[in-house]
C-alpha positions, 0 to 999 in steps of 0.5 A, spaced: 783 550 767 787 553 773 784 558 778 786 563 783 784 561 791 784 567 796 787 562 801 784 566 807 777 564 805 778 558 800 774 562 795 777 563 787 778 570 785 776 572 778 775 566 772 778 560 770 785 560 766 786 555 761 794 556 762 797 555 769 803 561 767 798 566 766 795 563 773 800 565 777 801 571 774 796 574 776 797 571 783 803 574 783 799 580 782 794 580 787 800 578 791 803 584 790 798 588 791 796 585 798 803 586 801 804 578 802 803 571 800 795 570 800 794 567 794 794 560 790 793 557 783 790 550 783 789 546 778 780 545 776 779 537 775 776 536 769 
């Protein structure tokens, strides 16, 4: 499982992804949208 952490306020965005591509998509996308890089994928231990 992988989530995506707004690194500002090291709080995860949205529900956990089950595969890190589909991750970082959309922490590219938030990333986009807010104009710089804010976002990271982390992997959650299980």
């Amino acid at each position: 499982m992988y989530r995506v952490i707004d690194t500002r306020t090291e709080r995860p965005v949205g529900k956990p992804y089950k595969s890190a591509s589909r991750a970082r998509a959309r922490r590219d996308k938030l990333d986009l949208q807010h104009g710089a890089i804010r976002y990271r994928v982390e992997a959650v231990p299980a």
